[in-house]
Every structure is written in C-alpha cells, then in structure tokens.
MITORPA-213306 format. One record per residue (C-alpha): x, y, z; chain; residue number from 1. Coordinates in steps of 0.001 Angstrom, whole numbers, plus 500000, padded with zeros to 6 digits. Layout:
REM MITORPA-213306
+--------+--------+--------+---+-----+
|     c1 |     c2 |     c3 | c |   k |
+--------+--------+--------+---+-----+
|      X |      Y |      Z | A | NUM |
...
+--------+--------+--------+---+-----+
REM end
This chain:
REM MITORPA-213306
+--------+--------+--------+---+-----+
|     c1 |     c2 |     c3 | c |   k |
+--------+--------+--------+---+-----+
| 820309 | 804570 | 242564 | A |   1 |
| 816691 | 803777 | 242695 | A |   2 |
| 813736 | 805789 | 241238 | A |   3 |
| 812341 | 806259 | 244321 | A |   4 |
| 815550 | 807545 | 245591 | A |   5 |
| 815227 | 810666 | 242683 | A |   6 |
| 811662 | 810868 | 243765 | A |   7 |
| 812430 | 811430 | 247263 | A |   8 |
| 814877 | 814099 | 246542 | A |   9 |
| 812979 | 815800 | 244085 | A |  10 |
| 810269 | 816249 | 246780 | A |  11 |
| 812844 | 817457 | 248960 | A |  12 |
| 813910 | 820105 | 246617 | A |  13 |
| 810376 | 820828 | 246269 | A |  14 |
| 810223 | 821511 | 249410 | A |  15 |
| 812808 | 823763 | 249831 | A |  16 |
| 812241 | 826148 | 246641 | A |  17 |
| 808474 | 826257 | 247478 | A |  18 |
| 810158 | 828042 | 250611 | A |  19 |
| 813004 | 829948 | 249174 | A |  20 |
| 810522 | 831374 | 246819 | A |  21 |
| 807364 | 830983 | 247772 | A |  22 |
| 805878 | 828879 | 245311 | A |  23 |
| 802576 | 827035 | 246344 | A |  24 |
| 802899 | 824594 | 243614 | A |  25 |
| 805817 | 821783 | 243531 | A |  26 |
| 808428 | 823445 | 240983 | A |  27 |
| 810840 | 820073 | 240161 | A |  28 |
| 809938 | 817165 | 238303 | A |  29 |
| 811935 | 814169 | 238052 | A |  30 |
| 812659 | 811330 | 235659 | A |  31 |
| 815112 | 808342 | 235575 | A |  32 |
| 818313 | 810357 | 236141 | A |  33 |
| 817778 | 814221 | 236004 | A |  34 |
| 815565 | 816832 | 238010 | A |  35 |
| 814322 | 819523 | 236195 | A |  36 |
| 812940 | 823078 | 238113 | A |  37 |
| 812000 | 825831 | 236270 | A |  38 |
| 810083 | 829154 | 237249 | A |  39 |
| 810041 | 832515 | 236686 | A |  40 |
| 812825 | 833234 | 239177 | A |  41 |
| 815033 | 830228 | 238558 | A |  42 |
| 816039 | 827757 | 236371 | A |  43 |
| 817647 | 824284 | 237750 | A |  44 |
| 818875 | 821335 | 236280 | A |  45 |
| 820378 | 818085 | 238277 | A |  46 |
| 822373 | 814798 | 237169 | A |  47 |
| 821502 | 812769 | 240114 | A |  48 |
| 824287 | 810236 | 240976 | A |  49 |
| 825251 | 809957 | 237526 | A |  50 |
| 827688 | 807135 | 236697 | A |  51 |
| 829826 | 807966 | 233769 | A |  52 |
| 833477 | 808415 | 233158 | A |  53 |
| 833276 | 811865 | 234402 | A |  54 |
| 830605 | 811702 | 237280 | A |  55 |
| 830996 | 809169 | 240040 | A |  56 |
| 827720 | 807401 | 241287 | A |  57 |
| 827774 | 809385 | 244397 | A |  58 |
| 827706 | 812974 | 243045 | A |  59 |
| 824673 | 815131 | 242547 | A |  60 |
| 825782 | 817314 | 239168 | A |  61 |
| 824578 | 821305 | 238833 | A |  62 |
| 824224 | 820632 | 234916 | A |  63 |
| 822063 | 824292 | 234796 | A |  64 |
| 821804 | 827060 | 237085 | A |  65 |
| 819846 | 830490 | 237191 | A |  66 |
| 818285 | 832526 | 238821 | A |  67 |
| 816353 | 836280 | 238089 | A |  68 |
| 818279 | 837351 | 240996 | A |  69 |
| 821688 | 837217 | 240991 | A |  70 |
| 824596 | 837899 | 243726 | A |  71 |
| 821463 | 837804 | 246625 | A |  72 |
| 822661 | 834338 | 248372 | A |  73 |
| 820279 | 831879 | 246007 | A |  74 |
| 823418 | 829928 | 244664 | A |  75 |
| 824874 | 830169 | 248211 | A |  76 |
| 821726 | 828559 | 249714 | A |  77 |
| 821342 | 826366 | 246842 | A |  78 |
| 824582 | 824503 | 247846 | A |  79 |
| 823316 | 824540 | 251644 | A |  80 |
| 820527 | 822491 | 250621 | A |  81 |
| 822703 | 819932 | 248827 | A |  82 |
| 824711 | 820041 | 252028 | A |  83 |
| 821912 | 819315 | 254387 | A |  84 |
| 820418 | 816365 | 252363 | A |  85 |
| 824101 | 815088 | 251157 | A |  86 |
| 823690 | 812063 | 254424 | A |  87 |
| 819950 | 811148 | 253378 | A |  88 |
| 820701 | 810321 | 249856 | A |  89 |
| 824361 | 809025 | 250484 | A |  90 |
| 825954 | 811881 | 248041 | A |  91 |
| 829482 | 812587 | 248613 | A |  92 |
| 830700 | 815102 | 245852 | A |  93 |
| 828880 | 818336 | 244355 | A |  94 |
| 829859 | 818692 | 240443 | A |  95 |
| 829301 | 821603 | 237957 | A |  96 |
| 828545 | 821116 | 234651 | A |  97 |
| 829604 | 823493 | 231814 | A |  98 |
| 830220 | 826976 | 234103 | A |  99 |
| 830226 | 829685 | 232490 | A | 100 |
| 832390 | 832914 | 233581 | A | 101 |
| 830541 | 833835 | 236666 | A | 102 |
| 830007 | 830099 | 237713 | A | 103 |
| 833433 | 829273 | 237565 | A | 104 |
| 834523 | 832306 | 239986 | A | 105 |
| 831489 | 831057 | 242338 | A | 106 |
| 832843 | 827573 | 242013 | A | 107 |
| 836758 | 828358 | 242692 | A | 108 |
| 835208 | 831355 | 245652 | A | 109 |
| 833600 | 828046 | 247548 | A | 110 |
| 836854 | 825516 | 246816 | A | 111 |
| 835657 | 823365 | 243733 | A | 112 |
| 838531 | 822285 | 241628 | A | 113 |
| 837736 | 822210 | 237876 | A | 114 |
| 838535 | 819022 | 235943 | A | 115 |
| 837619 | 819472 | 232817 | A | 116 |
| 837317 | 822597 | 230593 | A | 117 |
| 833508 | 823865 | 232163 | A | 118 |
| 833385 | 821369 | 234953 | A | 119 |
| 834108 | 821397 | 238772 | A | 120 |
| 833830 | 819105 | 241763 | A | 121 |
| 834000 | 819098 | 245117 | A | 122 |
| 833761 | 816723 | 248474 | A | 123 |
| 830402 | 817550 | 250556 | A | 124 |
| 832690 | 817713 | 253602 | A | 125 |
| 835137 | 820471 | 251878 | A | 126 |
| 832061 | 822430 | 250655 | A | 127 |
| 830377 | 822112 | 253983 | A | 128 |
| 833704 | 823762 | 255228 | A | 129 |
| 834007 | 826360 | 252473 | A | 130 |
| 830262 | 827720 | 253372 | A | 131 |
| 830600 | 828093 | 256923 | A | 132 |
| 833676 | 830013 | 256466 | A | 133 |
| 831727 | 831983 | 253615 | A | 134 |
| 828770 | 832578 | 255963 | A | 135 |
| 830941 | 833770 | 258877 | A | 136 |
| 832914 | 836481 | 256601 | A | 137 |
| 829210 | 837416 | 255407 | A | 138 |
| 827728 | 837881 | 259216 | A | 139 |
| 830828 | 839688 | 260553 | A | 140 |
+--------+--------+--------+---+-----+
REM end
C-alpha cells in the first residue's frame, strides 16, 4: 500500500460524507495507515489494508464507528461505499474492530463472521450480496 493510495481514498470518503451529510469542508484526514473522520454527526475510524496477524493486506478495518443517528441507514450506506470503491483500491475483505453489542448484531444481520472476541470479517463479494438482499427486504 502506498501513501498515495490512503490519500486517494481518504478523498473519496471525503467525498462521500460531504454528501451523506452535507458537510462543505473535507471531514477525513489521513496518515500512514489509518483515516480518521470526525463531526458532529459521526465518528469514523479506518485501518487501511493493514498487514498484521489478524488483518490481511487487502482489508479495509471499521476500527470505530458512530454516528448521532442511529438505526436511519448511515452504517448501511457506510458499507455501500466500501462496496463501491472495494475494485479501485484492490480491497477484498471488510473487518470490524472491537464491536460492541449493537455492532456485532449489525455485523452477524449483514453475514460477517466474528474471529476473534470483538472482531468480524467479511469478503466484499458476500457483503455486496448481503446488502442487496438487505435493501430489497427494506424497499418491499
């Protein structure tokens, strides 16, 4: 992974919570390994493609995530986002880091599969799955 790599995706997400909750200023910052996004209606945290015994390389990592609003579709869309840019920055797997309660019934709602005590995984192609089918119970 490159820094320009965690650049470009930072600007991405940028992008999209300027939109979700428009913000007219950029929200995310990014260093070396982690994205940081913090407002008054969420709070966001990313390990991107983290390589340690847990993470593999080609995971982007939830490591915090909150919003003012809860149970309104942010989390939802959240992981729709990951989704969408999953191809761009070759990202293969979705982890969770340290869910709490509510987290972990979101997580095991959408398919993740917990391996370890607070954290959860799961393949972009299985979550891309698990949303449509999600979305479609939601519209109907």
């Amino acid at each position: 992974m490159s820094n320009k790599e965690i650049q470009l995706f930072c600007r991405d997400l940028n992008v999209y919570l300027m939109e979700r909750f428009s913000y007219k200023t950029c929200p995310a910052t990014s260093n070396m390994f982690t994205v940081d996004a913090s407002r008054k209606l969420f709070d966001l945290y990313f390990r991107f493609k983290p390589n340690t015994d847990l993470w593999k390389p080609d995971t982007i990592v939830i490591a915090k995530i909150g919003f003012k609003h809860t149970r309104i579709g942010h989390g939802t869309d959240l992981l729709k986002f990951i989704v969408k840019v999953s191809n761009k920055y070759q990202t293969n797997k979705v982890g969770i880091e340290g869910a709490n309660d509510n987290l972990a019934d979101f997580a095991k709602k959408l398919g993740f599969r917990k391996i370890n005590n607070k954290q959860w995984i799961i393949d972009i192609t299985e979550l891309k799955v698990s949303l449509e089918k999600t979305c479609h119970k939601i519209v109907i």
